[in-house]
VOKOLTI-535918 format. One record per residue: residue number from 1; residue in three letters; z, x, y of N, C-alpha, C, O in turn. Coordinates in steps of 0.02 Angstrom, whole numbers, plus 50000, padded with zeros to 5 digits. Example, Ala and Ser with C-alpha at 12.3 -4.5 7.8 and 13.67 -1.06 7.14 Angstrom:
2
+-----+-----+-------+-------+-------+-------+-------+-------+-------+-------+-------+-------+-------+-------+
|   n | res |  n.zz |  n.xx |  n.yy | ca.zz | ca.xx | ca.yy |  c.zz |  c.xx |  c.yy |  o.zz |  o.xx |  o.yy |
+-----+-----+-------+-------+-------+-------+-------+-------+-------+-------+-------+-------+-------+-------+
|   1 | ALA | 50390 | 50660 | 49716 | 50390 | 50615 | 49775 | 50390 | 50660 | 49835 | 50423 | 50712 | 49834 |
|   2 | SER | 50354 | 50642 | 49888 | 50357 | 50684 | 49947 | 50394 | 50645 | 50002 | 50402 | 50670 | 50057 |
+-----+-----+-------+-------+-------+-------+-------+-------+-------+-------+-------+-------+-------+-------+
end
This chain:
138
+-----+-----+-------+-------+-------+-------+-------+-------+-------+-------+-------+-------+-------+-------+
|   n | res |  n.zz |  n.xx |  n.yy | ca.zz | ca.xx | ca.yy |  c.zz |  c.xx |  c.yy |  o.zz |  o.xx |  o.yy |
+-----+-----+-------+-------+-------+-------+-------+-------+-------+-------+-------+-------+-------+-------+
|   1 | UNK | 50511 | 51309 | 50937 | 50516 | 51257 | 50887 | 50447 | 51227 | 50877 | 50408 | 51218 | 50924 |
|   2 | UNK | 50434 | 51215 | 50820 | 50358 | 51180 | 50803 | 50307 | 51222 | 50794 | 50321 | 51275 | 50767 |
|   3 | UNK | 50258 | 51212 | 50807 | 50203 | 51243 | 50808 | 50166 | 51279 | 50869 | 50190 | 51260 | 50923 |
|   4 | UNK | 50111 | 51331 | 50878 | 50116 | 51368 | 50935 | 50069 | 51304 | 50985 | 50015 | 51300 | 50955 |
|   5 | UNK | 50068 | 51269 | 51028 | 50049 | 51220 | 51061 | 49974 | 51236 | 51092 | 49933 | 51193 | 51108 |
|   6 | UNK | 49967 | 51309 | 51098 | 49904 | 51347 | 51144 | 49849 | 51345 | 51095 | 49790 | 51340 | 51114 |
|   7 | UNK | 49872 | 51348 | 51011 | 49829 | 51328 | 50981 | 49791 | 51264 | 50960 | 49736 | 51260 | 50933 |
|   8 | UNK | 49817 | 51232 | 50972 | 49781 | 51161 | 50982 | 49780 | 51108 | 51025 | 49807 | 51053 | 51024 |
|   9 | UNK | 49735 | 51145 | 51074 | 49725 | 51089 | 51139 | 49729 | 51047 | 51099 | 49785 | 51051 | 51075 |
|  10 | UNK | 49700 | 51004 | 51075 | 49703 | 50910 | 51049 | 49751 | 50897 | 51022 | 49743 | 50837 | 51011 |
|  11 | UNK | 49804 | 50912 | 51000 | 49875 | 50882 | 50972 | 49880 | 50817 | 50988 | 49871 | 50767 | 50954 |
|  12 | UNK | 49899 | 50824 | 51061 | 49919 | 50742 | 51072 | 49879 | 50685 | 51042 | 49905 | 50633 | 51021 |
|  13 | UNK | 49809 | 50699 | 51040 | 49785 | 50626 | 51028 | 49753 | 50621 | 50957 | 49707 | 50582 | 50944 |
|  14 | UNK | 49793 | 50678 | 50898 | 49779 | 50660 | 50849 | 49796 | 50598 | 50826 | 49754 | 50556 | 50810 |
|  15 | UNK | 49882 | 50587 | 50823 | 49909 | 50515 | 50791 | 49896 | 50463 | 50825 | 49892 | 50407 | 50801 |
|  16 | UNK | 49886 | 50479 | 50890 | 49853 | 50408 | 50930 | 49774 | 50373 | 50910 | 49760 | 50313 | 50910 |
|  17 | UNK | 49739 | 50417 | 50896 | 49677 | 50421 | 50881 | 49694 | 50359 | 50818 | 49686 | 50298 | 50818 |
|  18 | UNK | 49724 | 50409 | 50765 | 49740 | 50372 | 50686 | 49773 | 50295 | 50716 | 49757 | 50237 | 50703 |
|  19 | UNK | 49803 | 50310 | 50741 | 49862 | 50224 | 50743 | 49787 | 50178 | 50798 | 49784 | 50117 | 50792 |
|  20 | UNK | 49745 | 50207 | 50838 | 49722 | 50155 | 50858 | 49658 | 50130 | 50813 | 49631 | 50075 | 50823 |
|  21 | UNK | 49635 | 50175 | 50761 | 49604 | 50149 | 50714 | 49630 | 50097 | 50695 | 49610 | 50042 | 50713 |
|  22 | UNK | 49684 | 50107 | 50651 | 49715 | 50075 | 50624 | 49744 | 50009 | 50635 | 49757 | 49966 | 50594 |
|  23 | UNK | 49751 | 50008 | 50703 | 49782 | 49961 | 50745 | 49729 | 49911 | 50752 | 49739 | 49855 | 50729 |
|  24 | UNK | 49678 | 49923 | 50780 | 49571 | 49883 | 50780 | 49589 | 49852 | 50706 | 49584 | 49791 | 50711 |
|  25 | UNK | 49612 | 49874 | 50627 | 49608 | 49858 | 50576 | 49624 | 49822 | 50553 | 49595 | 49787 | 50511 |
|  26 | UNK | 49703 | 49818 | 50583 | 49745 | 49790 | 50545 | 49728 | 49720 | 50587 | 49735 | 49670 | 50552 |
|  27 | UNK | 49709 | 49707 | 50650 | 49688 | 49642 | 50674 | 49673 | 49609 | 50660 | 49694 | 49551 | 50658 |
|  28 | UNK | 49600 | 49646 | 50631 | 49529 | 49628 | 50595 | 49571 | 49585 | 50529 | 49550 | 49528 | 50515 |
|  29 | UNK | 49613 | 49606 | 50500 | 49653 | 49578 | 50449 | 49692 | 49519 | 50443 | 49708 | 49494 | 50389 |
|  30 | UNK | 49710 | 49492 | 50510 | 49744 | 49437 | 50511 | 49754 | 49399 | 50460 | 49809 | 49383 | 50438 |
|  31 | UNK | 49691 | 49380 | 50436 | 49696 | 49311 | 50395 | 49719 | 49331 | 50319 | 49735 | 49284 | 50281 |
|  32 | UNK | 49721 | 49381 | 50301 | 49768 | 49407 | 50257 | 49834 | 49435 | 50267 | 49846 | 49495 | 50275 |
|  33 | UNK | 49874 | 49389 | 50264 | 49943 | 49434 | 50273 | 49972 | 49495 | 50265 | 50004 | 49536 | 50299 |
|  34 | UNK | 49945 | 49488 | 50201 | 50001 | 49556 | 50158 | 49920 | 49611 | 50169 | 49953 | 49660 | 50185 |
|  35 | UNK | 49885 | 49624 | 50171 | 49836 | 49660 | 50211 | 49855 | 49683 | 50267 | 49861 | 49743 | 50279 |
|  36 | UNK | 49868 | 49634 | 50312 | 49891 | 49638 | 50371 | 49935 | 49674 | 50397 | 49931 | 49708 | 50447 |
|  37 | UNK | 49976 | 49667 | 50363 | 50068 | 49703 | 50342 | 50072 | 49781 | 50329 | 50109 | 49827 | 50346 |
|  38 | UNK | 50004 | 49773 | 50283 | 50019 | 49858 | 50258 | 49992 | 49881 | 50299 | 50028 | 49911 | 50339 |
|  39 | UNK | 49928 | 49882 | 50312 | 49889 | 49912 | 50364 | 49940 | 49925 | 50438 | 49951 | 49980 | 50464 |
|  40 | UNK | 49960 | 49872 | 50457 | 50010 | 49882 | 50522 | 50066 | 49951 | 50502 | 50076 | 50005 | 50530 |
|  41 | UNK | 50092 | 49920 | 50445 | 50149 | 49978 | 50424 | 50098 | 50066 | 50400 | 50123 | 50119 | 50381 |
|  42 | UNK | 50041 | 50052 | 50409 | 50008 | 50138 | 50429 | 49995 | 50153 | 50491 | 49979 | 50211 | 50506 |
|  43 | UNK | 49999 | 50095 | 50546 | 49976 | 50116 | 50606 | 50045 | 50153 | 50623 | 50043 | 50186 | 50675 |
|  44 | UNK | 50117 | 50154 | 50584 | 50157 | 50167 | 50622 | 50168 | 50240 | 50590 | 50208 | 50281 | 50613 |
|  45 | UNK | 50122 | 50252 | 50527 | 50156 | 50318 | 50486 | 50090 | 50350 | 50536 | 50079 | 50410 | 50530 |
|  46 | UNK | 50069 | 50329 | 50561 | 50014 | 50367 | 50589 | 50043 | 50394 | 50654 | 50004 | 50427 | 50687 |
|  47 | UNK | 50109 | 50385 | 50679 | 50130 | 50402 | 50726 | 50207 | 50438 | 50717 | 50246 | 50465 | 50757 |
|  48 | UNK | 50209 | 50427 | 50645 | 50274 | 50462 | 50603 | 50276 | 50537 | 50606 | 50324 | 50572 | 50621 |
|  49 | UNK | 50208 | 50558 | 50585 | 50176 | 50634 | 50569 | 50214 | 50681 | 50628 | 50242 | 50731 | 50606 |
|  50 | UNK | 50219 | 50666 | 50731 | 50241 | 50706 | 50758 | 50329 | 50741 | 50746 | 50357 | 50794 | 50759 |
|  51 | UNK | 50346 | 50671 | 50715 | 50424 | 50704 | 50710 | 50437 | 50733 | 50638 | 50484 | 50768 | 50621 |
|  52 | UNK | 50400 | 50717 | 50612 | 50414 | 50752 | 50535 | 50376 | 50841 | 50543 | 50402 | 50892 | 50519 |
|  53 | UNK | 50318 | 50839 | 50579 | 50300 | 50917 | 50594 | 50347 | 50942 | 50659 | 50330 | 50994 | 50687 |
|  54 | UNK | 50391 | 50915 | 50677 | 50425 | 50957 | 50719 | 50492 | 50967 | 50673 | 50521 | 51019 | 50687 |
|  55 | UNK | 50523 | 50927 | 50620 | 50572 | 50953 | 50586 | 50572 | 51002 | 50538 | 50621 | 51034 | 50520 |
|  56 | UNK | 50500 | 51010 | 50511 | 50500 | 51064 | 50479 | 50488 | 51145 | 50523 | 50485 | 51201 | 50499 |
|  57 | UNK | 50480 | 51119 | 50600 | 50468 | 51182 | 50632 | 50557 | 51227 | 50638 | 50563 | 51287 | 50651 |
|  58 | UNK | 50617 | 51179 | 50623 | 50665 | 51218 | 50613 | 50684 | 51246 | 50562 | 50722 | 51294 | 50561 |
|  59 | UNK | 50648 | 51210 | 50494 | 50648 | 51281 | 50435 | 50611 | 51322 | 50416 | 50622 | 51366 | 50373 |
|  60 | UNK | 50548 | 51307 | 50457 | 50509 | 51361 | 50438 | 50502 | 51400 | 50493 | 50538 | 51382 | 50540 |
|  61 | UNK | 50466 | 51452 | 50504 | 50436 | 51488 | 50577 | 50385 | 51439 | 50590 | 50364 | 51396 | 50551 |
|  62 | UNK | 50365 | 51451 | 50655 | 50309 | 51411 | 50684 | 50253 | 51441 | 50676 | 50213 | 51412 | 50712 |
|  63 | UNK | 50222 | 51495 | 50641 | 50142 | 51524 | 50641 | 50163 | 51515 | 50593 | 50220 | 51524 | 50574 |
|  64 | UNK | 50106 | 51488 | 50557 | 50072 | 51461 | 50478 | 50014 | 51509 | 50444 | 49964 | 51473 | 50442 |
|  65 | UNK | 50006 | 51542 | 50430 | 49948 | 51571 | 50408 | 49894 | 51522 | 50387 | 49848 | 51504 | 50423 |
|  66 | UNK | 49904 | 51502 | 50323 | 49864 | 51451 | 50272 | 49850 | 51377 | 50289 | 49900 | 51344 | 50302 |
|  67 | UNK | 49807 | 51354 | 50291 | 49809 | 51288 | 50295 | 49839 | 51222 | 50245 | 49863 | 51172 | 50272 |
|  68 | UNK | 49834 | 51228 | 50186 | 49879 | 51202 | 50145 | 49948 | 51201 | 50175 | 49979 | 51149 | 50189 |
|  69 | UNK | 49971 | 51267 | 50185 | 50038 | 51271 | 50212 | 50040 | 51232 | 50294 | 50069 | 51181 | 50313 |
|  70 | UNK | 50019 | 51256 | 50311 | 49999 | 51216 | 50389 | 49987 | 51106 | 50374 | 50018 | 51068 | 50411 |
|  71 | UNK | 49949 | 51083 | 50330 | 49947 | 51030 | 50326 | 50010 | 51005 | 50292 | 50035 | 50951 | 50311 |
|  72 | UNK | 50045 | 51052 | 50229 | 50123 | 51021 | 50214 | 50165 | 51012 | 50251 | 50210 | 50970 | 50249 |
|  73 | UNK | 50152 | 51063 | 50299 | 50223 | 51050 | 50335 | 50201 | 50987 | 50407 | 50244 | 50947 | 50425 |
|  74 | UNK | 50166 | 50989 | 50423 | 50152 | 50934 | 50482 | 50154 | 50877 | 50432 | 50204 | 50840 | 50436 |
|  75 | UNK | 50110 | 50864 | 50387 | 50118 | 50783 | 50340 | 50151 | 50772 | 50297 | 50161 | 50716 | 50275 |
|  76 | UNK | 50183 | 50835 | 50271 | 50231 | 50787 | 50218 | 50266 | 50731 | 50206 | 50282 | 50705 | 50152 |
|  77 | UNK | 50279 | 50711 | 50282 | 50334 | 50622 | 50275 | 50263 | 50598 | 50283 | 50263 | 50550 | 50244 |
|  78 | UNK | 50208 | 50601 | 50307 | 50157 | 50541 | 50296 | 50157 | 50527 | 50227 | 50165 | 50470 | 50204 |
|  79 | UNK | 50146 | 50589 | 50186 | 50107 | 50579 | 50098 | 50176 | 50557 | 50077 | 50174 | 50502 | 50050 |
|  80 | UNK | 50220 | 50576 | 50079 | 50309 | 50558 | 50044 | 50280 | 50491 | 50071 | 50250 | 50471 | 50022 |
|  81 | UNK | 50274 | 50464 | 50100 | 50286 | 50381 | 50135 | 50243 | 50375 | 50092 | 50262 | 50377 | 50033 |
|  82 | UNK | 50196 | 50368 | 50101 | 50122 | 50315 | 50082 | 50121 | 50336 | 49994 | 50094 | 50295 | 49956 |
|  83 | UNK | 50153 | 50398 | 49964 | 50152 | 50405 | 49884 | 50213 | 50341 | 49874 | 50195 | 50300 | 49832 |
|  84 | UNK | 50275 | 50329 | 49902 | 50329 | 50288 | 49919 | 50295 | 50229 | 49891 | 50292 | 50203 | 49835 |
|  85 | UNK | 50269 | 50215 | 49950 | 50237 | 50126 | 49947 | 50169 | 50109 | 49909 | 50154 | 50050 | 49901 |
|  86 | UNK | 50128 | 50159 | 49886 | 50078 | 50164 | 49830 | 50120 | 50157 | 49783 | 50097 | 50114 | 49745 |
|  87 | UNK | 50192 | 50184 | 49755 | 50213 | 50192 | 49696 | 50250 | 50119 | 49685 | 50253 | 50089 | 49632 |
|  88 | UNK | 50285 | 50093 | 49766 | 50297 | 50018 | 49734 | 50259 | 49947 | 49727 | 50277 | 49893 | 49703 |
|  89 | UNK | 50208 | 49964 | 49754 | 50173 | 49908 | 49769 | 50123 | 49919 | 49685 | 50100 | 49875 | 49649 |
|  90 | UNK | 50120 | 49981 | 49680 | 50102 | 49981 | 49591 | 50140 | 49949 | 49538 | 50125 | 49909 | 49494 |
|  91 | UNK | 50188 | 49975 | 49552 | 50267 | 49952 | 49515 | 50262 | 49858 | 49514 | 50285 | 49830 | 49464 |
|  92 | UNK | 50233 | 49814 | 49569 | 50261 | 49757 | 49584 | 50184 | 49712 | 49569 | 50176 | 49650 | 49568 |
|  93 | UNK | 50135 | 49763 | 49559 | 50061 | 49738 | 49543 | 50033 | 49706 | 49604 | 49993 | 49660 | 49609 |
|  94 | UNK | 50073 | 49750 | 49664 | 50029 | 49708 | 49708 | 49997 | 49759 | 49760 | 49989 | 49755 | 49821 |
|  95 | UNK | 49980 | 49807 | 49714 | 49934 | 49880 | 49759 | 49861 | 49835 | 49763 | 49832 | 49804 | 49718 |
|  96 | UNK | 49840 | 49845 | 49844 | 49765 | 49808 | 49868 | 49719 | 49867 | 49888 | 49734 | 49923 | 49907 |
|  97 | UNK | 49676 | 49846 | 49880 | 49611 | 49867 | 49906 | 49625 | 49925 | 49986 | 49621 | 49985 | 49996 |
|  98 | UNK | 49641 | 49863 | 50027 | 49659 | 49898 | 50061 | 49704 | 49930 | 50112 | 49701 | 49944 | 50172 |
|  99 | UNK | 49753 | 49937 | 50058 | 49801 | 49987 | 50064 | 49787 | 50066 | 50046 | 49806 | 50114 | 50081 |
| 100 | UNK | 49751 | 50070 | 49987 | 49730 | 50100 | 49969 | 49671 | 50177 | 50009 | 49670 | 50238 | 50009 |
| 101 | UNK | 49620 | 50104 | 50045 | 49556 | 50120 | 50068 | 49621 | 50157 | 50151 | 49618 | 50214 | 50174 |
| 102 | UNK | 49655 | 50114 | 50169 | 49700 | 50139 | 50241 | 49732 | 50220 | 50216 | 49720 | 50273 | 50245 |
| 103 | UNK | 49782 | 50209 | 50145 | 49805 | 50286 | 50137 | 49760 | 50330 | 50141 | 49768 | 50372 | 50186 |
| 104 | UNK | 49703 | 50336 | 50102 | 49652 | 50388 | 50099 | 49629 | 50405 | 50160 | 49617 | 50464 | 50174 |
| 105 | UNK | 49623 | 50365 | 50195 | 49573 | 50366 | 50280 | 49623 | 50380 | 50328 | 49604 | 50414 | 50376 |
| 106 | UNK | 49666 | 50366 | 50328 | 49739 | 50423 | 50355 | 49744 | 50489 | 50317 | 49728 | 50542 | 50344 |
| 107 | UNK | 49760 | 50487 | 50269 | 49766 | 50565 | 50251 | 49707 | 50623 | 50267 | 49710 | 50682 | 50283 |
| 108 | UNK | 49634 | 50562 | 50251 | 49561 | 50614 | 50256 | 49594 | 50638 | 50308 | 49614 | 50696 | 50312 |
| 109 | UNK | 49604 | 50580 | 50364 | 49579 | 50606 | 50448 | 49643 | 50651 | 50461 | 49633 | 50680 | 50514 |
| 110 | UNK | 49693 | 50665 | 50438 | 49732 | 50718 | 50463 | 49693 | 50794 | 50426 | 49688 | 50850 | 50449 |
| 111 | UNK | 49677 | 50775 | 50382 | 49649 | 50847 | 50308 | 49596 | 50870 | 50391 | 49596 | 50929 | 50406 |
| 112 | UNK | 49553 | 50817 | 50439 | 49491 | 50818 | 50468 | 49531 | 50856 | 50533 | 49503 | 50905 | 50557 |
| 113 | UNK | 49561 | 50845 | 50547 | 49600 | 50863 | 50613 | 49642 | 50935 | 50595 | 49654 | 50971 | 50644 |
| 114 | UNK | 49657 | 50950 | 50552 | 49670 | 51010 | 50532 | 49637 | 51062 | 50535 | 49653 | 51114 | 50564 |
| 115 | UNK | 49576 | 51049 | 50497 | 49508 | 51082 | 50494 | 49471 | 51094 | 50551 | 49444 | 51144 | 50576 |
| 116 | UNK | 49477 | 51045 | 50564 | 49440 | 51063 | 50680 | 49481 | 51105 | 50694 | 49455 | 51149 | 50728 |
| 117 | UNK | 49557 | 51115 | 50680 | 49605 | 51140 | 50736 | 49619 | 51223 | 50731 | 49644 | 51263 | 50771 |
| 118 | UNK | 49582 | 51233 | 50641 | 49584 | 51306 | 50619 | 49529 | 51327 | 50613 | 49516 | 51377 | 50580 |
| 119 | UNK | 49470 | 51278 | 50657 | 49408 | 51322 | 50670 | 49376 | 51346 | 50707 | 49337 | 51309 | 50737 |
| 120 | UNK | 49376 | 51410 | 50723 | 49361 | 51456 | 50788 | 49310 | 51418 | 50840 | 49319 | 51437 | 50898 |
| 121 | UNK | 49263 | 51375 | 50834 | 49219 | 51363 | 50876 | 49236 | 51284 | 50904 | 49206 | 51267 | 50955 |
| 122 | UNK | 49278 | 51242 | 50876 | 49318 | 51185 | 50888 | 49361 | 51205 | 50947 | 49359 | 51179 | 51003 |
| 123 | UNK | 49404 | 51261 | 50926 | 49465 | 51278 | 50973 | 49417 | 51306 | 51055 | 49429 | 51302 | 51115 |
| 124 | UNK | 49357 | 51338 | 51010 | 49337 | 51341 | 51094 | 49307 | 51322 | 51150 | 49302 | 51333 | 51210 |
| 125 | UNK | 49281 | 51276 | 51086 | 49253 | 51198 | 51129 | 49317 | 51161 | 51168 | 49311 | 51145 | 51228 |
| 126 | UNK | 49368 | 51151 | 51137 | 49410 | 51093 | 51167 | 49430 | 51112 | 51210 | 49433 | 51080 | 51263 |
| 127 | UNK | 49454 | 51179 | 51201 | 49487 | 51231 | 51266 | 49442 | 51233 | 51323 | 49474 | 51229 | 51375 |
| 128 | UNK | 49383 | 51237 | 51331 | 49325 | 51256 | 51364 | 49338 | 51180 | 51390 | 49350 | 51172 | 51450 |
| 129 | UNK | 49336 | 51132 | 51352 | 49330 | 51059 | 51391 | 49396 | 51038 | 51428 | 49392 | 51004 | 51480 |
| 130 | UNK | 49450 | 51056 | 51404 | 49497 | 51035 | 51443 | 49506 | 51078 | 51522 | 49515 | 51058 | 51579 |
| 131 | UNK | 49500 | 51139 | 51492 | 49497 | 51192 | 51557 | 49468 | 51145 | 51622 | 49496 | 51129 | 51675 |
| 132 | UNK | 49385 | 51127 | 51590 | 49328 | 51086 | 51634 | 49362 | 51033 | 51670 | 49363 | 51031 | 51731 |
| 133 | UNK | 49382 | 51002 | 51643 | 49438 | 50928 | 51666 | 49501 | 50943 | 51711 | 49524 | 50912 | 51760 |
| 134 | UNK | 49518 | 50988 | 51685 | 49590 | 51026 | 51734 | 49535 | 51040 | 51799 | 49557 | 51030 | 51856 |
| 135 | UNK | 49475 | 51059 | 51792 | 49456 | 51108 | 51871 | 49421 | 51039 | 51896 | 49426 | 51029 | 51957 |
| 136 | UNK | 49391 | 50995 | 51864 | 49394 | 50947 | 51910 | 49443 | 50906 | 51961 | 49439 | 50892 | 52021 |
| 137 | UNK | 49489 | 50893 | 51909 | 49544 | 50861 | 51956 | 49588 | 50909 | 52003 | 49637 | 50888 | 52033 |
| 138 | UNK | 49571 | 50961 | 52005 | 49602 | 51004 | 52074 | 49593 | 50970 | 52138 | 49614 | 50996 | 52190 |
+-----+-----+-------+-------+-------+-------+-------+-------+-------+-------+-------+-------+-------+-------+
end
C-alpha cells in the first residue's frame, strides 16, 4: 500500500518540516487574527498530505513512473483544500496576502521535496547519511 518507502529515506520529515515552518509563522502572526487563523489552518494541511497519499495508494499501484503523476497523487487533498479556501475567502473578499504567500510556499516546498526525492544524487546522499547515523548508534 502507498508508495515504495526504500525510495525515499526522508518521507517522514517532509510534512513535519512544512507544519514547523508554518507553525514559527503563524506565531509570528498573532496580532492579526484572521492571518493567524489561516496560516495555523496550513500548518495542519501540511500534515494532511500523509493520509491523502496513502489513500490514493489503494487505487492506484504504488510505483509512479512520472512525477506529475507522483506529485497528484501524494497532494491532491493539499491543492483540493487550499483551491477550497482560496476560492472562498475570494468569494467573501477576504483572500490576504498571506494566505496566499502560505499556499504557494506549501505547495513550492512539496513541488521541492518531490524533486530531491526523484533525484539520483539526493537519494544517495540521504541514504548514505542515514546508513552513517544507523552505524553510529550501534
Amino acid at each position: 500500500m502507498g508508495r515504495n518507502r526504500s525510495s525515499v529515506p526522508v518521507d517522514p520529515t517532509r510534512g513535519i518540516t512544512a507544519f514547523l515552518i508554518l507553525l514559527g509563522w503563524g506565531i509570528s502572526l498573532r496580532k492579526n487574527p484572521a492571518a493567524h487563523k489561516r496560516i495555523t489552518i496550513r500548518c495542519t494541511i501540511a500534515l494532511v498530505d500523509a493520509g491523502c497519499g496513502r489513500f490514493t495508494g489503494w487505487l492506484w499501484p504504488p510505483e509512479r513512473k512520472s512525477i506529475r503523476v507522483w506529485f497528484f497523487q501524494e497532494y491532491y487533498g493539499n491543492v483540493l483544500i487550499l483551491t477550497a479556501m482560496a476560492t472562498w475567502d475570494w468569494w467573501r473578499g477576504r483572500l490576504m496576502k498571506q494566505f496566499a504567500v502560505g499556499a504557494v510556499g506549501l505547495v513550492g516546498w512539496e513541488i521541492l521535496e518531490d524533486l530531491l526525492c526523484h533525484w539520483g544524487p539526493w537519494k544517495v546522499f540521504t541514504t548514505g547519511l542515514i546508513a552513517a547515523w544507523a552505524r553510529h548508534f550501534r
